[in-house]
N, C-alpha and C positions, 0 to 999 in steps of 0.2 A: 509839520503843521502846528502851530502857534492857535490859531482859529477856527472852528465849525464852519466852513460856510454849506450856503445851499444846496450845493451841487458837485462834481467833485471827477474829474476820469482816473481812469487805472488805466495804465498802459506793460503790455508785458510784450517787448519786443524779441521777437524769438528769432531764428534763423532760419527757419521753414513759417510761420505766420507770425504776423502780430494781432494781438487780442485788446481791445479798446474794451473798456467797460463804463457805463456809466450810475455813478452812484449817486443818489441824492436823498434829500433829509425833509420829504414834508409834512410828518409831525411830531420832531423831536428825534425821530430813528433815523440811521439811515438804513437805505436798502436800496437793492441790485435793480435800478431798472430797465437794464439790457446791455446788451454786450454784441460782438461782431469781432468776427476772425477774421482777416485778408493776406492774402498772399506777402510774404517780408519778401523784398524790402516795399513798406507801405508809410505814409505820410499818414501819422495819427491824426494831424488836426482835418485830412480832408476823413477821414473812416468817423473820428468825434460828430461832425457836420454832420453825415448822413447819419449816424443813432440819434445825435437831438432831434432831428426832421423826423424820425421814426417814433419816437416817444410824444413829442408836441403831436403828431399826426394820430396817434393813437387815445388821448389823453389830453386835450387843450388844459384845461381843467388844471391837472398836475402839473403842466408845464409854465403853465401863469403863477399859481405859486410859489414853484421853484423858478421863477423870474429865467427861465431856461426858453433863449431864442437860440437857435438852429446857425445861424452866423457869426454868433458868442462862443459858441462851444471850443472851438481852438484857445479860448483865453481864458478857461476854467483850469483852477488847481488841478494838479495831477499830480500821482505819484505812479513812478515810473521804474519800472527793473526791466533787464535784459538780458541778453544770452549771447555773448563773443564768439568769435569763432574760436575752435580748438586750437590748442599750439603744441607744435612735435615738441619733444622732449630728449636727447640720445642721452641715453645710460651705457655706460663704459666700465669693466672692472676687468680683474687680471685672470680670472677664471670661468666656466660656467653657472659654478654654484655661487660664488659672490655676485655676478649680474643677474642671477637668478632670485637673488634676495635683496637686490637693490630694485629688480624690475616688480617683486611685489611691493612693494611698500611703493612705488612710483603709480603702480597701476589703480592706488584707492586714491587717486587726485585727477582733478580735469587736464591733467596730460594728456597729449597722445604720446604712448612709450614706443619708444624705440630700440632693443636692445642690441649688444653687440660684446663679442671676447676674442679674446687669439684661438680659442676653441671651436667657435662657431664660425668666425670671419679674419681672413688674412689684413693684414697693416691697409692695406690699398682700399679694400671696401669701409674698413674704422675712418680711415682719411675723408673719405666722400662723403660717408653719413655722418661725420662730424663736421663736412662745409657743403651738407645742403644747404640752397636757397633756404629761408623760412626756419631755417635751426638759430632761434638764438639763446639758445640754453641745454648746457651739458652737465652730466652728473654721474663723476668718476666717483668709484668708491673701492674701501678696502675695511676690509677687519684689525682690529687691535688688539694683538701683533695678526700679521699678516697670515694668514693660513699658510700651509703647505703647498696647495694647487695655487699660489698667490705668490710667491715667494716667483718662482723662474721668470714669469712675465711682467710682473708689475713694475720695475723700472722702465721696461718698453713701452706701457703703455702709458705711463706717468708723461715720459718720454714725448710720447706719441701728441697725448693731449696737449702738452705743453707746448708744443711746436705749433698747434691750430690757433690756440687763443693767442701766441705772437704774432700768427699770421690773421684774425680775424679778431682786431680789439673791443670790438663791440661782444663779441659770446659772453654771455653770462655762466659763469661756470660755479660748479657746487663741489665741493671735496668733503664728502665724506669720509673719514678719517685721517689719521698720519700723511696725505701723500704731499703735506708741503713740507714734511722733512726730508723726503728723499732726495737727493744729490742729483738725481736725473733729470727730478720736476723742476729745479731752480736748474739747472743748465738750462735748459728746454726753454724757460721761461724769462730768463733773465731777473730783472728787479724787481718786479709784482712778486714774484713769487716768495719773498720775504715773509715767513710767519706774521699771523699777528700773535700783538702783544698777549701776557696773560689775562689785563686787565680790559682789555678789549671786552665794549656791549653786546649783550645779544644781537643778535643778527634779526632787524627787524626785514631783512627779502622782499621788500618793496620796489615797487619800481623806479621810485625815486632812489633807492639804495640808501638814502641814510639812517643811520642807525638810530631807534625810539628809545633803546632802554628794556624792551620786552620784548617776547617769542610771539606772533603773531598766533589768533586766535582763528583757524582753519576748521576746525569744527566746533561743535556746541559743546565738547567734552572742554575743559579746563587746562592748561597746564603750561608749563614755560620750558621752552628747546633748550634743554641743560646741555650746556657743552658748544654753543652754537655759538659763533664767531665770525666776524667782519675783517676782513682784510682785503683792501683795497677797493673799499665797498661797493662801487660800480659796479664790479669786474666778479669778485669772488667772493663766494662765500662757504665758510670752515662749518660743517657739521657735527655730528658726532659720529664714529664709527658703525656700519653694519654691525649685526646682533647676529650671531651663530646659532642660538638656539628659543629667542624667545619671538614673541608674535611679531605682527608690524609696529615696527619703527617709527615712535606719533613722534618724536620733534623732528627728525625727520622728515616725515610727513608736512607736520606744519610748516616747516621752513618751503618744500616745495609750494604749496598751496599759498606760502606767503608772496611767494614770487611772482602770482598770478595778480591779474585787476579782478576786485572782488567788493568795491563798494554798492552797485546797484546790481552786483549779478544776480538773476534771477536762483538760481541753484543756493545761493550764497542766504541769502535773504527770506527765501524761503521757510528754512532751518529755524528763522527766529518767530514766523508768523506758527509755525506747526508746535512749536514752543508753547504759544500762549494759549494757542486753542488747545491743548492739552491741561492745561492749566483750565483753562475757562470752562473745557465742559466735564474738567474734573474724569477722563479716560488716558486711558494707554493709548498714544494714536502712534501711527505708522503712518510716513508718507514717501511714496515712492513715485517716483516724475521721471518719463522718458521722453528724452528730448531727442531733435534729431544729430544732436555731434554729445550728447553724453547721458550717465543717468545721476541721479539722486535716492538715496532711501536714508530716513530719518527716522527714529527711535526717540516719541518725547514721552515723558512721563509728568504729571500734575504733581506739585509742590506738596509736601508731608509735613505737617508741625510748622515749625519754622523754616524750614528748607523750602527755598526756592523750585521751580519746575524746572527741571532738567532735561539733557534733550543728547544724543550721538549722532553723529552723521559723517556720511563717506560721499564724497561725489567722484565720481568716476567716466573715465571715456567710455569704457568698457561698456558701461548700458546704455551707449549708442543707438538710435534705431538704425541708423546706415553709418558705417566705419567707415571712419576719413580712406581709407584705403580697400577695396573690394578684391579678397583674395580668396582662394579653396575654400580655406577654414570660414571663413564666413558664409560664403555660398552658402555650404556644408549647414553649417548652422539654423539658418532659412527651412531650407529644404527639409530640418528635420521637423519641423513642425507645419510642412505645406501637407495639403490634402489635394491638390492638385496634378498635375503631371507634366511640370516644367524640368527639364532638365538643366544640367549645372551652367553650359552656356546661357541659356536663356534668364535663368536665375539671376545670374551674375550681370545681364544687360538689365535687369527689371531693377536691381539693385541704382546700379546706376544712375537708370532713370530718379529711382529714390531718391538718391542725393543730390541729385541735380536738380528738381524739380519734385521737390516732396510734397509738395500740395496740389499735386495734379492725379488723375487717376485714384481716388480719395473710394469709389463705389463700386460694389459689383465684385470681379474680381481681385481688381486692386486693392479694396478693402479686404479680404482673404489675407491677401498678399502681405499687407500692412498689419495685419494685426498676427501672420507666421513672426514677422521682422518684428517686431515687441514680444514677441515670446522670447525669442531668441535671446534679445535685448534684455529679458527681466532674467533669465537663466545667467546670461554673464552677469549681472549687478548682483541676483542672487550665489553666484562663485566667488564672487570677491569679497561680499558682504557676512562670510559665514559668522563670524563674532554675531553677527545683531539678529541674523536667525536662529543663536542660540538662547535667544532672548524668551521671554516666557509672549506666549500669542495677545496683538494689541487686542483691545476693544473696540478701537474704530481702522479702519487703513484708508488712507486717502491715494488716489490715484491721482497724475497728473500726467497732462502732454498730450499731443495732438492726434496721437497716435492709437488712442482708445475713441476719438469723436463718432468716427464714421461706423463704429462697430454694433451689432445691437448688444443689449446690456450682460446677456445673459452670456456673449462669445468673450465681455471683456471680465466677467466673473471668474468664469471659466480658465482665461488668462492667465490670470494670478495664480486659483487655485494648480493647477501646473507645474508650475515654477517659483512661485514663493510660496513648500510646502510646507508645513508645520501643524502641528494636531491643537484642534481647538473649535473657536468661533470666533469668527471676528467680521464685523459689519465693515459693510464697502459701499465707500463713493465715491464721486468724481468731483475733482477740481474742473467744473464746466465753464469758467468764465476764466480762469487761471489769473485767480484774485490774489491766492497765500502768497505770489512774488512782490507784487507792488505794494501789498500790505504791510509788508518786512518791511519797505523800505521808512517807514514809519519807526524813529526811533525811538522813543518815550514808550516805553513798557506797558505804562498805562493807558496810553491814549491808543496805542496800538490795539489794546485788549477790550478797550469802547468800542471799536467801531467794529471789532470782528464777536463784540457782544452782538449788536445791533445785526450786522449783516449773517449770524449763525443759520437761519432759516433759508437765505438766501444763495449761503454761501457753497453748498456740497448737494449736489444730485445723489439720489440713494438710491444704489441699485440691489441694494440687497443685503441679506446675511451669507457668509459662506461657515459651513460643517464639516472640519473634515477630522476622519475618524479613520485610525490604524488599525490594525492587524484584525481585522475583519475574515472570518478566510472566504477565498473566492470560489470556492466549491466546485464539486467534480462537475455537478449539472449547468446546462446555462438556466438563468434566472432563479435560483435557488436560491430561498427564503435565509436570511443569517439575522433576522432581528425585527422590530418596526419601529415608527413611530408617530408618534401620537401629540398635537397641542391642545395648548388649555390656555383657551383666548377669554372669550364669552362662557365658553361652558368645552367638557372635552369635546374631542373628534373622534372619529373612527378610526383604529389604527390602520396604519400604511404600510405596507411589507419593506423590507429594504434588503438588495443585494449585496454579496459582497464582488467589491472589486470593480463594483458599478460610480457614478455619478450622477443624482435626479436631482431635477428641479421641480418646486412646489410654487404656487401660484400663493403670493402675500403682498398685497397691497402696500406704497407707498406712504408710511405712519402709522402702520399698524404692526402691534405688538404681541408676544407669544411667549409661553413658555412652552420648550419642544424637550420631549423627552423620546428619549432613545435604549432600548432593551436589545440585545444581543444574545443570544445561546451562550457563547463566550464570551472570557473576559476580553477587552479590548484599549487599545491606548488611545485615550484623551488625557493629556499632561495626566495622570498615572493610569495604570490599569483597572479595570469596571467592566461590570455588565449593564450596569442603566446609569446614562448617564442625563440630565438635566440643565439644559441651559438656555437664557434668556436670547431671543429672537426679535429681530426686526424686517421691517419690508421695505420693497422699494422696486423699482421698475422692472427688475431682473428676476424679483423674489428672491426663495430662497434656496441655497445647494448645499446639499450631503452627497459629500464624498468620504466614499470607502476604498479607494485606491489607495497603493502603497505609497509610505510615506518614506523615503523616496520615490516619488512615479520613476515607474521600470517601466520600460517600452521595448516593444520585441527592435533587437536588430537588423530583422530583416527588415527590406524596404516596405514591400508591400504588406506586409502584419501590420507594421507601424502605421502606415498609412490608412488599412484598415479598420484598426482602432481607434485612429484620430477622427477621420470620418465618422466613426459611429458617433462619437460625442461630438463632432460638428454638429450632425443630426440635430442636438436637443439645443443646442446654442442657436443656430441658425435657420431660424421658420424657414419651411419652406424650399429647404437645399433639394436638392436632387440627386447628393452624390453620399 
């Protein structure tokens, strides 16, 4: 955008709904003045029509000064992100433990992974799930020099691969390490398979394939794919070898992430709006978005001295709400956070339904249903993600995706605290209009950070503060006193008893502020050990939660404990359950 005008939509086209929003400026600010979610696939300009008819209907008044006619609305500025479908991915190596370490470092990108070895699968099934329909990208790897469990098979499977991309010229293929000197891979392959040069460019993994000069920028972290190489740049591209003993593999990384379309993805784009807003209100934010084919979590932090605001992010299939593919382990998954009494059949058709029609059955049980399938979901993005949970607890966590709408505030507090666990405080809201995607798509750093100045009030539903406090003990008695606490708003309160091993919620109004202190018998861990601890509190729809469960939540294995459990803190989540 070059210009301010009056009026303005956001469109965030997702694969389960699209979200219209309308924004306009009439006096000097802008601000959010309504939004609409509809079923994808949906025609924004007719969803745009029916909010301007809602807004002019509500507001003549506003709608005359923002020159906003109901029949115009399809031919106002917009900024626009989206969400693609997923794309398989097969990873290939000579062992279990090198497709083991190729399938993590593949599984912190919007892949869907695929893995596969002589260990796990004969020649015949590597053949098939390298020429499924829909595979048009493979990623053979190996160590440098080859390990031991690497050494017997990896000519065959060099081999192997080499034979697919003859026979399927369109595959995009990735070789991580050495395997275009091996004798078997250039038989296999014939004249593609010719090393590139040494002075051959980075490998920009585009889908145009030609080479920029640079490692593509796949997260907000910094850095250029050393060692990453273009040969025959359509067709292939040279990485750097798997890593034996250190973390995930970023050029790596980025080269796959480059290979993806990532100009207006919503996931993508994201990353750079939760940037600024971190910058802008001056907090540690976290943002975490479950989508229905993947997830997101982002790590920004506000600019220090001269240093710009910095930000990490991982997108991932993995925090899927429903898996491109519905098998045991997922069911499994589900079920372990249902308080219901579906069994794995049924599970696994509800599932379905999911994915097929994920915006249907949105209430009641359904809603239950959907918001087990996002636990589930933030537990995988929380497995993958463990680097950023080692991170010190934000000051604000943004939530996002559809998948938290239908829920009441307190079952998606609840949510988090769960599965994204970590000792602290940290205030929770919702991307309710899911503004941070089309906001990215806003390139000027600055102009970007005007409008999300102007829309900050408008921008985040507050559901609440969440507390969560370790090694409490949970005592021999049930409800046995381990602490209280106590705020000091207006003037003190009375203290509150607090259990251990429990979770309560406190009634705190939306903009309203606290300091809440907490006394224990024992010492306890909030980022260090203490017996009184002190920290600043805010409100919001959901209020606020202290939780004294174990940091990991342990849950009995048995079915019915587990389930007995969960229901209890349904109980406080969901007015009015009965079970």
């Amino acid at each position: 955008m070059t210009s301010a005008p009056r009026a303005l939509l956001a469109v965030d086209a997702g694969l389960a709904t699209t979200t219209v929003s309308l924004l306009g400026r009439p006096g000097g600010r802008w601000r959010l003045l309504g939004s609409l979610s509809v079923p994808a696939p949906a025609d924004p300009d007719a969803v745009a029509t029916v909010l301007a008819g809602r807004v002019a209907a509500a507001d003549r008044g506003l709608a005359d000064r923002l020159d906003l006619q109901p029949g115009d609305a399809p031919e106002l500025p917009r900024l626009t992100s989206r969400t693609p479908p997923g794309q398989p991915l097969v990873v290939i190596a000579a062992s279990r433990r090198a497709v083991s370490l190729l399938q993590d470092v593949a599984t912190r990108t919007p892949w869907h992974v695929h893995a596969a070895s002589p260990e796990t699968h004969d020649p015949r099934e590597m053949t098939e799930l390298a020429l499924r329909p829909g595979v048009d990208t493979l990623l053979l790897g190996c160590s440098d020099p080859p390990g031991p469990d690497e050494r017997g098979a990896l000519d065959d499977v060099a081999a192997l691969v080499g034979a697919v991309a003859r026979r399927r010229p369109e595959l995009r293929i990735v070789l991580a390490g050495p395997i275009a000197q091996l004798r078997a891979w250039r038989e296999a392959l014939g004249s593609a398979a010719e090393p590139p040069p040494p002075d051959a460019p980075y490998a920009d993994a585009s889908r145009s394939g030609e080479p920029t000069g640079e490692a593509p920028d796949a997260s907000a972290a910094t850095g250029a794919a050393e060692g990453a190489e273009v040969a025959d740049a359509a067709r292939i591209v040279h990485a750097p070898p798997i890593r034996l003993r250190d973390g995930p593999d970023e050029p790596l990384r980025e080269i796959l992430e480059g290979l993806l379309p990532r100009a207006d993805v919503t996931r993508h784009v994201a990353v750079q709006s939760a940037i600024s807003l971190a910058d802008l209100l001056d907090l540690r934010l976290e943002l975490v978005d479950i989508g229905l084919d993947g997830g997101l979590r982002v790590m920004a932090s506000p600019g220090v001295a001269d240093g710009g605001p910095a930000g990490v992010a991982v997108r991932t299939a993995a925090g899927g709400l429903a898996p491109m593919e519905i098998d045991d382990r997922a069911v499994e998954s589900v079920l372990a956070w249902t308080t219901g009494s579906l069994d794995r059949h049924r599970m696994g058709d509800r599932l379905l339904d999911l994915r097929a029609r994920p915006w249907a059955d949105a209430t009641g049980e359904g809603a239950r249903r959907r918001l087990a399938a996002a636990r589930a979901a933030l537990a995988r993005l929380a497995a993958v993600t463990t680097d950023l949970g080692a991170l010190p607890t934000p000051d604000l966590t943004i939530l996002a995706g559809g998948a938290f709408a239908a829920a009441p505030p307190r079952a998606v507090a609840l949510a988090l605290a769960d599965t994204i666990r970590r000792t602290g405080a940290t205030q929770v809201a919702l991307d309710h209009a899911r503004l941070l995607g089309p906001l990215g798509t806003i390139e000027d750093p600055d102009e970007r950070r005007s409008i999300l100045r102007d829309l900050a009030d408008d921008l985040l539903a507050p559901i609440g503060t969440v507390v969560v406090v370790a090694g409490a003990p949970a005592g021999r008695r049930a409800n046995q006193r381990v602490g209280t606490l106590t705020f000091v708003d207006d003037g003190p309160t009375p203290a509150i008893d607090l259990h251990g091993g429990e979770v309560a919620f406190y009634e705190m109004a939306p903009g309203a502020r606290a300091t809440a202190t907490l006394e224990f018998r024992d010492a306890v861990r909030f980022g260090r050990r203490a017996r009184r601890v002190t920290v600043p509190v805010s409100g919001g729809v959901g209020g606020l939660a202290v939780d004294l469960r174990d940091v990991p939540l342990r849950l009995p294995e048995r079915r019915d404990r587990r389930r007995a459990a969960l229901v209890h803190w349904d109980q406080l989540a969901w007015p009015g359950t009965d079970r």
